[in-house]
N, C-alpha and C positions, 0 to 999 in steps of 0.2 A: 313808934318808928315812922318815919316819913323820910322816903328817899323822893330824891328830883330828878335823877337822872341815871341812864345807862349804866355806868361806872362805880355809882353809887351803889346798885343793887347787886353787880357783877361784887363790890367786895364783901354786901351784907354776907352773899351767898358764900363765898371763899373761907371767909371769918370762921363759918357753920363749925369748919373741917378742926377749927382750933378748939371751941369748944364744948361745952356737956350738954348735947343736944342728944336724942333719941333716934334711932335707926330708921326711925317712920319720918321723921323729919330731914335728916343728910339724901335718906331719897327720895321725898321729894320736891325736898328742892335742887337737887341735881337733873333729877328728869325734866323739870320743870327750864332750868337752864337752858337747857336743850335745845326747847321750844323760843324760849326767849331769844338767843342765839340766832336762830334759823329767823324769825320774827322779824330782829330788829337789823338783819343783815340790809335791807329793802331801804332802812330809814335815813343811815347815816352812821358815824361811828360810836363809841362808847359815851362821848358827853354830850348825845341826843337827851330829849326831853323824854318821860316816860307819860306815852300821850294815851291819851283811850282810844287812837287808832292802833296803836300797837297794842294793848292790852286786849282789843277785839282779835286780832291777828292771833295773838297767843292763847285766846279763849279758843277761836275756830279749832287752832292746831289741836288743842288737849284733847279739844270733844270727837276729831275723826282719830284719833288715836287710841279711843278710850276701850278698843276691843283688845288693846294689847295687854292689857292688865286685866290682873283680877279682880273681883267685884270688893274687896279688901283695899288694894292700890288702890283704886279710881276713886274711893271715898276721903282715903290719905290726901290724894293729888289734890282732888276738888278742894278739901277743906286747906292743905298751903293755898294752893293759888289763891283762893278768897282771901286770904291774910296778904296776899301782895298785891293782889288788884287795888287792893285800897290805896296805893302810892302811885297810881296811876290817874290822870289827871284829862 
């Protein structure tokens, strides 16, 4: 998988909900949206590039966040996010 841009990843994400993904995965990559959301509000709108300035942006958010979860989550999160950093450029 290789997205390029904002809109791109906003429908990989979307798509999830259609289909045979695992519970551990719909959340989080929903939580994870979140972050992306709040992120890329700063950069521009949905057909922004998915840069490593935003990908930093969205690293910082997950890590002051990462007391919100349990040590369960935070291993979920970490390991999606690592599978979407990599479409970040």
């Amino acid at each position: 998988m290789k997205l390029e841009d904002l809109n791109a990843l906003y429908h990989y994400l979307d798509d999830l909900v259609t289909q045979d993904v695992s519970e551990d995965e719909l959340f989080a990559s929903s939580y994870i949206r979140g972050f992306i959301s709040l992120a890329s509000s700063k950069y521009g709108d949905e057909t922004q590039l998915l840069t490593q300035q935003l990908s930093n942006d969205i690293n910082e958010m997950i890590k002051k966040a990462r007391t919100e979860l349990t040590p369960q989550d935070r291993e979920i999160v970490k390991q999606y996010w690592s599978m979407l950093d990599t479409n970040f450029s």
